[in-house]
Jmol script that loads the backbone (N, CA, C; Angstrom):
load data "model"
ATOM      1  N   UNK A   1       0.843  -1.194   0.000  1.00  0.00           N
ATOM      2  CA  UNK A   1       0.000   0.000   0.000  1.00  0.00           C
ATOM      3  C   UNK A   1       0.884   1.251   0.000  1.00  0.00           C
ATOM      4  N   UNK A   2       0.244   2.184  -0.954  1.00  0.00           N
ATOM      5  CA  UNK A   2       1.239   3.583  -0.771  1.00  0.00           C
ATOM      6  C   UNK A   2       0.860   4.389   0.680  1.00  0.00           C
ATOM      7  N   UNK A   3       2.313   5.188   0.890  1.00  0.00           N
ATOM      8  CA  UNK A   3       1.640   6.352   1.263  1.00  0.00           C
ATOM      9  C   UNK A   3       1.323   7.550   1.407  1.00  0.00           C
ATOM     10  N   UNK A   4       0.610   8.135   2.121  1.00  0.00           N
ATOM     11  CA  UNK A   4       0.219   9.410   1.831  1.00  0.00           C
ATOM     12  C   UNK A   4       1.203  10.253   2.740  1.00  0.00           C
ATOM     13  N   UNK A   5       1.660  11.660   1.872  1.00  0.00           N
ATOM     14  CA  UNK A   5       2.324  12.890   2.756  1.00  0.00           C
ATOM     15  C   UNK A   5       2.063  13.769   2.470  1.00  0.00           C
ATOM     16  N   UNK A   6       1.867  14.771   3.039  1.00  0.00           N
ATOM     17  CA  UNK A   6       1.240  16.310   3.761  1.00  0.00           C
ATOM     18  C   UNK A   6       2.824  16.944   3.326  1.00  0.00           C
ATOM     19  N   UNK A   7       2.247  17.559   1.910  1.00  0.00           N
ATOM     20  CA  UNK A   7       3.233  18.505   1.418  1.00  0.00           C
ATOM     21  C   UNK A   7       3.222  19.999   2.197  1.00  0.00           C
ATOM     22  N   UNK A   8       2.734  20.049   3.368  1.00  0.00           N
ATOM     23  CA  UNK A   8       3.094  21.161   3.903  1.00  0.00           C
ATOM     24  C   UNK A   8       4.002  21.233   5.065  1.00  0.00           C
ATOM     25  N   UNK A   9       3.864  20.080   5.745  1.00  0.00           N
ATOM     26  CA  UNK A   9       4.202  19.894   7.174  1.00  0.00           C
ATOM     27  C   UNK A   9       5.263  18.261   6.883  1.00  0.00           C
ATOM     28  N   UNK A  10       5.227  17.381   5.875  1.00  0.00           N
ATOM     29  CA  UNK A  10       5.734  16.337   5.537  1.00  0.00           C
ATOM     30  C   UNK A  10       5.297  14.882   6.477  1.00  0.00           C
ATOM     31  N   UNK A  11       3.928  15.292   7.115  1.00  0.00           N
ATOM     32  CA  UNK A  11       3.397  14.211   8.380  1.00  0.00           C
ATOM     33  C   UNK A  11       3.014  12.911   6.689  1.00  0.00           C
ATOM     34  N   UNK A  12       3.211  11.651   7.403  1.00  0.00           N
ATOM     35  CA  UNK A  12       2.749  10.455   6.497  1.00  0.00           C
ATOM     36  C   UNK A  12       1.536  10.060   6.997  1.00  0.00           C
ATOM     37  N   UNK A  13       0.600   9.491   6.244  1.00  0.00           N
ATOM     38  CA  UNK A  13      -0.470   8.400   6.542  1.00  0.00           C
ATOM     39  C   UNK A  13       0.138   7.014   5.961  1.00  0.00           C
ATOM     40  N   UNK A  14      -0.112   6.221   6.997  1.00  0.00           N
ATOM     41  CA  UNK A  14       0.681   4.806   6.278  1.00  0.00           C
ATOM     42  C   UNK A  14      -1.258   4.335   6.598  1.00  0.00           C
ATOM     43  N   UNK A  15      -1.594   3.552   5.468  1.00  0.00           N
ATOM     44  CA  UNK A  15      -2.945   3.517   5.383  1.00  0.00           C
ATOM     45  C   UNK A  15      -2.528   1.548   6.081  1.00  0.00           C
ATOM     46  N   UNK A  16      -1.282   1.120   6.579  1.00  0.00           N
ATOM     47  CA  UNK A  16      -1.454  -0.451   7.578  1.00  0.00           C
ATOM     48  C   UNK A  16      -1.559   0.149   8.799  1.00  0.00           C
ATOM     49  N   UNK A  17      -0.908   1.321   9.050  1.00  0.00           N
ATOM     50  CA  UNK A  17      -1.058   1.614  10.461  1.00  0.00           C
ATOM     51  C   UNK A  17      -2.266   2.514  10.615  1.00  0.00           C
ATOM     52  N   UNK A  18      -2.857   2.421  10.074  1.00  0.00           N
ATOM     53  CA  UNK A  18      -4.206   3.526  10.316  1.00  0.00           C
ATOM     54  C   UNK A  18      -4.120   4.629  10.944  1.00  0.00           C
ATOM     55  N   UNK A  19      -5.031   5.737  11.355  1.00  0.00           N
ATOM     56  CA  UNK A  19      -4.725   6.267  12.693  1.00  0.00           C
ATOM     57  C   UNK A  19      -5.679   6.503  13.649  1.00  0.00           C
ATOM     58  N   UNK A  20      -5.866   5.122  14.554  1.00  0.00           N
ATOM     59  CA  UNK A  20      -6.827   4.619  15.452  1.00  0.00           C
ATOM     60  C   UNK A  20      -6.941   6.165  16.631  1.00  0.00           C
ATOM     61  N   UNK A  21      -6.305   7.023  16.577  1.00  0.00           N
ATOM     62  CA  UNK A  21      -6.432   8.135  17.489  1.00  0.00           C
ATOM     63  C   UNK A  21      -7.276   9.211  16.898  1.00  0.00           C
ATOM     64  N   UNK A  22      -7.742   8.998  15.375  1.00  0.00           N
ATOM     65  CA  UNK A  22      -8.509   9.635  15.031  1.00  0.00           C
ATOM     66  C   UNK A  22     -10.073   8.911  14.620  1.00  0.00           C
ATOM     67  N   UNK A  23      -9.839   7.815  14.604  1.00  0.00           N
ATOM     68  CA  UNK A  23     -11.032   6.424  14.548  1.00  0.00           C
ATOM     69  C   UNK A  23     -10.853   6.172  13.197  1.00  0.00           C
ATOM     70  N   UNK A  24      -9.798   6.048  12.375  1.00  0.00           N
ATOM     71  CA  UNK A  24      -9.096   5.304  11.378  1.00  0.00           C
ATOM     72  C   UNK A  24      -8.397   4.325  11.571  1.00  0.00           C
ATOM     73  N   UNK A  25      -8.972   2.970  11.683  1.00  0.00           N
ATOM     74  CA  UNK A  25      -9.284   1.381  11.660  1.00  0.00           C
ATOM     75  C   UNK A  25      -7.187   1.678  11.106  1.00  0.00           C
ATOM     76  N   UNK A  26      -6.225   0.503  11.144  1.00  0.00           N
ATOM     77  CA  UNK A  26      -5.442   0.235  10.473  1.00  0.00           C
ATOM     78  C   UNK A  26      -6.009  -0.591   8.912  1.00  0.00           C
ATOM     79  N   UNK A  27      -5.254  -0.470   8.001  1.00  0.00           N
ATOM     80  CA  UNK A  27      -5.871  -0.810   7.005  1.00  0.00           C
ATOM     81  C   UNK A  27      -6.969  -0.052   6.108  1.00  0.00           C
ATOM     82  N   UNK A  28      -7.061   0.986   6.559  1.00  0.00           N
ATOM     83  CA  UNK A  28      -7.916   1.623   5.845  1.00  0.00           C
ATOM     84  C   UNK A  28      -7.267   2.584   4.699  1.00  0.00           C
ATOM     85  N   UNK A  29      -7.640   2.380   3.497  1.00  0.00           N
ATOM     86  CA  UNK A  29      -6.882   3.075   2.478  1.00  0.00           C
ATOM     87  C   UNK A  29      -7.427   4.312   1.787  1.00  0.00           C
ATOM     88  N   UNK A  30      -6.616   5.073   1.511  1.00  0.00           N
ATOM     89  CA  UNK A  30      -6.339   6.841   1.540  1.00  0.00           C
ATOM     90  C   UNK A  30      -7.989   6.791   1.087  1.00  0.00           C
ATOM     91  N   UNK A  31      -8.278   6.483  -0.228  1.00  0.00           N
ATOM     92  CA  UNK A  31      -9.645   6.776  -0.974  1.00  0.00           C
ATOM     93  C   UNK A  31     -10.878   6.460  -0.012  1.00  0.00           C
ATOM     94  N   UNK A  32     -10.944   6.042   0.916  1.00  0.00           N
ATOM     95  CA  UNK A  32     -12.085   5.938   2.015  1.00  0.00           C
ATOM     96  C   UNK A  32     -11.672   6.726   2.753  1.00  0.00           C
ATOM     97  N   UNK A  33     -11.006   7.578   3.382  1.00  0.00           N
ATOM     98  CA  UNK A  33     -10.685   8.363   4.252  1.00  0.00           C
ATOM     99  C   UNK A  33     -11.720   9.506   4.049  1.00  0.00           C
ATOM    100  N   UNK A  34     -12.585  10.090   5.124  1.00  0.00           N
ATOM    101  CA  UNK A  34     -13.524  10.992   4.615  1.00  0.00           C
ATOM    102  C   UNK A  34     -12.741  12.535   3.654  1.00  0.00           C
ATOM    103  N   UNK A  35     -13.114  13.070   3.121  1.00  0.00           N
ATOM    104  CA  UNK A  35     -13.066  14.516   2.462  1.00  0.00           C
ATOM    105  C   UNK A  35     -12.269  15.502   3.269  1.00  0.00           C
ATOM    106  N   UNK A  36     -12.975  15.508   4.815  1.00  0.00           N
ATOM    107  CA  UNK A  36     -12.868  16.468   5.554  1.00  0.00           C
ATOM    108  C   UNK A  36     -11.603  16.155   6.172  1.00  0.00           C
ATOM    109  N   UNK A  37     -10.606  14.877   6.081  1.00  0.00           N
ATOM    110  CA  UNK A  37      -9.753  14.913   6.750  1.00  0.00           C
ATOM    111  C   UNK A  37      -8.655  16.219   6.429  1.00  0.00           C
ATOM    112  N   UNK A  38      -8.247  16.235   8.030  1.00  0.00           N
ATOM    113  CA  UNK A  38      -7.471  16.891   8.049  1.00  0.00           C
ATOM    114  C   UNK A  38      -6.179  16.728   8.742  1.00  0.00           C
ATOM    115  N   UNK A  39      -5.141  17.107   8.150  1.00  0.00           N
ATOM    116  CA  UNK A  39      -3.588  16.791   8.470  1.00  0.00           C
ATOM    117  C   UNK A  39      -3.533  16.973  10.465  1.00  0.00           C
ATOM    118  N   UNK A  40      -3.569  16.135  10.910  1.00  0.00           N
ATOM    119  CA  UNK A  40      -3.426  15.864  12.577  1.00  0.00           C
ATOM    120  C   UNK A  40      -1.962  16.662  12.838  1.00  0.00           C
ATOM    121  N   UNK A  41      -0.778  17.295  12.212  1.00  0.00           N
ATOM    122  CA  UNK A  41       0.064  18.343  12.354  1.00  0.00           C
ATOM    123  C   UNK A  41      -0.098  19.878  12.097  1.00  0.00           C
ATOM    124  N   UNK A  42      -0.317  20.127  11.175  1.00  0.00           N
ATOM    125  CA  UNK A  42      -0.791  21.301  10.548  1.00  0.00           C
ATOM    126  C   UNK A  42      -1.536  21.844  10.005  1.00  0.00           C
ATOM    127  N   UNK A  43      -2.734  20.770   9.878  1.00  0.00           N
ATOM    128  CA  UNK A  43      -4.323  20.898   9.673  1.00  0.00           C
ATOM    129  C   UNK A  43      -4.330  21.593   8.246  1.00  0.00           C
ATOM    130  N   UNK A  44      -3.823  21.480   7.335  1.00  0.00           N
ATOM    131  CA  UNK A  44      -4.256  21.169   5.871  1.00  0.00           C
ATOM    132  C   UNK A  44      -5.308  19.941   5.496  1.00  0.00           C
ATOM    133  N   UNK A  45      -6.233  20.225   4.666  1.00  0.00           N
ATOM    134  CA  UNK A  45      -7.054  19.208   4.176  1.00  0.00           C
ATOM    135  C   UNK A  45      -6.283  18.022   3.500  1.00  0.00           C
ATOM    136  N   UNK A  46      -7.082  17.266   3.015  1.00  0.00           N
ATOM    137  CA  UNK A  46      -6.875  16.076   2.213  1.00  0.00           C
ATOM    138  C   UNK A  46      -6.284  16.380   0.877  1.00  0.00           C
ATOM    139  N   UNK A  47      -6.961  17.145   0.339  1.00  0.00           N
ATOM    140  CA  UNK A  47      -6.320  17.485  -1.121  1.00  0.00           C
ATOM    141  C   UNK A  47      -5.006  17.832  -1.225  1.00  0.00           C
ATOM    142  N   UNK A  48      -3.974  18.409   0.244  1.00  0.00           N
ATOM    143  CA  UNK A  48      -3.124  18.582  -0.073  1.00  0.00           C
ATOM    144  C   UNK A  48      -1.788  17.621   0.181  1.00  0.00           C
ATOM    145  N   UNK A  49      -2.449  16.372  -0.010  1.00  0.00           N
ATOM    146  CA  UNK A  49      -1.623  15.452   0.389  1.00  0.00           C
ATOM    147  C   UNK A  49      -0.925  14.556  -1.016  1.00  0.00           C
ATOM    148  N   UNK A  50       0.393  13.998  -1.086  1.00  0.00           N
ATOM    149  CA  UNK A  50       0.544  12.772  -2.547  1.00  0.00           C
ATOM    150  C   UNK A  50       1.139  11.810  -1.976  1.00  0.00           C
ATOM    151  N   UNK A  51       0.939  11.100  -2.930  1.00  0.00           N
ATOM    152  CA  UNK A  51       0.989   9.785  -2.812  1.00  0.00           C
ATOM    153  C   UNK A  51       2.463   9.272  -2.794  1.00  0.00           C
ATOM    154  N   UNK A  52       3.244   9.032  -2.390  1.00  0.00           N
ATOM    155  CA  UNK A  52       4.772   8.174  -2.070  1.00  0.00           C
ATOM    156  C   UNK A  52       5.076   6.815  -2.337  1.00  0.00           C
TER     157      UNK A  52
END
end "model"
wireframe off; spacefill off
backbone 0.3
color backbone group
């Protein structure tokens, strides 16, 4: 699975480790992640994230 990084702040989403502190299951991959997420460092949306 790829992952995702926050071209502002450089935080990763690794979509095996989920992020159960936000109620993102491990295993859950980028394209189900709701819209509204937002970067848990620097609070940029979703859109501003690519793929690695």
């Amino acid at each position: 699975m790829a992952k995702y990084v926050c071209e502002v702040c450089g935080w990763e989403y690794d979509p095996q480790m989920g992020l159960p502190e936000e109620g993102i299951e491990p295993g859950t991959p980028w394209e189900t992640i709701p819209e509204d997420f937002k970067c848990p460092l620097c609070g940029v949306g979703k859109n501003q994230f690519y793929e690695e």
